[in-house]
C-alpha angles and dihedrals in degrees: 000000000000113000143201136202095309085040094238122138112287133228101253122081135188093197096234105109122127126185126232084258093110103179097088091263094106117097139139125297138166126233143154154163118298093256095044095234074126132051117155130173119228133176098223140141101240083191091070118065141188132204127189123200091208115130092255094036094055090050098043084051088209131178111211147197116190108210136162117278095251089063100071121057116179108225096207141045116313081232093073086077133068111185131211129205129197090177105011087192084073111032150313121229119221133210143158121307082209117045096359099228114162116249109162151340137219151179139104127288124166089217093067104041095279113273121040147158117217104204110195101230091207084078090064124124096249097353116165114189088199090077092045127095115232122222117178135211129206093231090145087067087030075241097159105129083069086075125226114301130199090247133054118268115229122268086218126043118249110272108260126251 
């Protein structure tokens, strides 16, 4: 993902990008927010999901793909989006000045290979998520290093004992 100053994905794109999908599945698609202030490109695999129990995860109800930077370009101005972090050390999520609605995520995490972009595939142009393949990590216990797994997590921890 190529960056400027805010370190956000830029508006050029050589078109070689390519997603931690690795199974052939991953190829371009456009996406962006319900007013189209923001229209981004990903190489992404709509078919595999992911869900976080975290608490914003869980309220933004987001269906996402991590993939490297250089997959998502961002096809407007960098100004269409405004960003929020909850722990800056790991990551912002940005989303549309305008309607607010959420489009990615990024940051850098060692559990997930270091940087990373989390596009939500609900943004997708034709996304159903009744097609896609959920994984689910444990964010609410920063449980990460457990991996993702095929059902949720809880958002409590099971009662000791």
């Amino acid at each position: 993902m190529s960056t400027k100053d805010t370190d956000v994905p830029s508006q050029a794109s050589d078109g070689a990008a390519t997603g931690l999908a690795r199974d052939g599945g991953a190829r371009p698609h456009q996406g962006g927010c319900h007013c189209g202030d923001v229209r981004y490109e990903a190489v992404v695999e709509p078919a595999r999901a992911s869900r976080c129990n975290c608490s914003v995860c869980v309220r933004l109800g987001a269906a996402t793909q991590v993939v490297k930077p250089d997959a998502l370009t961002l096809l407007v101005d960098e100004a269409a989006l405004a960003s929020f972090s909850r722990f800056p050390e790991i990551g912002s999520r940005y989303f549309c000045r305008r309607c607010h609605v959420f489009v990615f995520s990024k940051g850098t995490l060692a559990e997930l290979g270091g940087a990373f972009v989390s596009v939500n595939l609900n943004t997708l142009d034709g996304f159903d998520p009744s097609l896609a393949t959920f994984e689910y990590w444990d964010g609410r216990h920063d449980n990460w290093q457990a991996g993702p797994r095929p059902a949720p997590w809880p958002v409590r921890p099971p009662a000791a004992g």
